[in-house]
Structures are given as C-alpha cells and as structure tokens.
C-alpha positions as a Markdown table, in Angstrom:
| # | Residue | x | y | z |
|---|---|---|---|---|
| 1 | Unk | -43.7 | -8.6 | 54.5 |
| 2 | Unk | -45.1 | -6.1 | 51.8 |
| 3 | Unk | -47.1 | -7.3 | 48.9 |
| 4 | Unk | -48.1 | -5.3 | 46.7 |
| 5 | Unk | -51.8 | -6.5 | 45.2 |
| 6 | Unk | -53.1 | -5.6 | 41.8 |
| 7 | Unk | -56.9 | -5.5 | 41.3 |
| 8 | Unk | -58.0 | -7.3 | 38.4 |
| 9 | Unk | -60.5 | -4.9 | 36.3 |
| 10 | Unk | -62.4 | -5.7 | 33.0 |
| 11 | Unk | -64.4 | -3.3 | 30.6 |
| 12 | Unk | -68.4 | -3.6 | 30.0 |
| 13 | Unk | -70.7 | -1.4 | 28.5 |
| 14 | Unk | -74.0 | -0.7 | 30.5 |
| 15 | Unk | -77.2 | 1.4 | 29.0 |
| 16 | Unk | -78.5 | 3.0 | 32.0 |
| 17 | Unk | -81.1 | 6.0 | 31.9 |
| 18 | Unk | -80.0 | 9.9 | 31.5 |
| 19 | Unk | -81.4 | 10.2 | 34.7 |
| 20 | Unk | -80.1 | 7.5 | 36.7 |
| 21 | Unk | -76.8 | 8.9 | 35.2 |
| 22 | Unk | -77.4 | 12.1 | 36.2 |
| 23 | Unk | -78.2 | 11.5 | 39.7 |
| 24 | Unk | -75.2 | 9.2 | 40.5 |
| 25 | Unk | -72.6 | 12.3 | 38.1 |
| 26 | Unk | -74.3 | 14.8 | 40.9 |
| 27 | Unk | -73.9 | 12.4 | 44.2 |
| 28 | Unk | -70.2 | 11.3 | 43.0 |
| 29 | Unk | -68.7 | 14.8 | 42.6 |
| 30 | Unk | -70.6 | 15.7 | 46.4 |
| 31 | Unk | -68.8 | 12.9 | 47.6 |
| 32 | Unk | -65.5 | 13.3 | 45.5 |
| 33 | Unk | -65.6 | 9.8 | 44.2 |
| 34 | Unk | -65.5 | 8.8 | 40.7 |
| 35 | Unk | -68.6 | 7.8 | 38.8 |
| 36 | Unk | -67.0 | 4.1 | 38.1 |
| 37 | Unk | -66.3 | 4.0 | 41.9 |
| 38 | Unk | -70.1 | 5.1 | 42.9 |
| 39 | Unk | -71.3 | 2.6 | 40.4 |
| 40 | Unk | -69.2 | -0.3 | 42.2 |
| 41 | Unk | -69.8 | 0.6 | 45.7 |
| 42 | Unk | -73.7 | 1.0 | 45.1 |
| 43 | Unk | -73.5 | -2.3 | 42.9 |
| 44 | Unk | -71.6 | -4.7 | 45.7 |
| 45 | Unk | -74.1 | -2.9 | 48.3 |
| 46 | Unk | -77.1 | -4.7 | 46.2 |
| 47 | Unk | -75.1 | -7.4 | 45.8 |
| 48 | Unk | -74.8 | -7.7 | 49.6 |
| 49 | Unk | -78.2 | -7.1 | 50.5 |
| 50 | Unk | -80.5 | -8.6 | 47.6 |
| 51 | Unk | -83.3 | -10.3 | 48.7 |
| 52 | Unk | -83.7 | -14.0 | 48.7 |
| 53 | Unk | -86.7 | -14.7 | 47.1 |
| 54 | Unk | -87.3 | -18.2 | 46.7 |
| 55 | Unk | -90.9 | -18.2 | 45.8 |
C-alpha cells in the first residue's frame, strides 16, 4: 500500500566562509541541485566516512 512519508526538516544558521560558499553556489548550479541539498549530501558523506580517532 502507498504511504506517503513526510521528511521532518528544521532551520539552523551556519557561518561558513565566502569562499566555501562560493565554491559549493558554483558546483550546485553544475550539478542542478540546490545549495541546501549540496550542503546535506556533502554533510551525511562526512558523516559516513569520518574518521575514528580514538587516540
């Protein structure tokens, strides 16, 4: 059966560099994502593959 699922979303405010910014405005309208959608993707990709540094 269909369910229709709702993504649950919140609102934070980040300072990030102009040029961070910059890049990631320029890579998101190559790829024809939004910026909020670059920032998530490239965010659960760090996520994903952080480092475990225990010492």
């Amino acid at each position: 059966m269909f369910k229709v699922k709702k993504q649950e979303h919140i609102n934070k405010t980040f300072r990030m560099p102009v040029e961070l910014v910059a890049s990631l405005e320029e890579l998101a309208a190559k790829k024809e994502v939004s910026l909020n959608q670059l920032v998530i993707q490239c965010c659960a990709y760090a996520l994903a593959h952080l480092a475990d540094d225990d010492s």
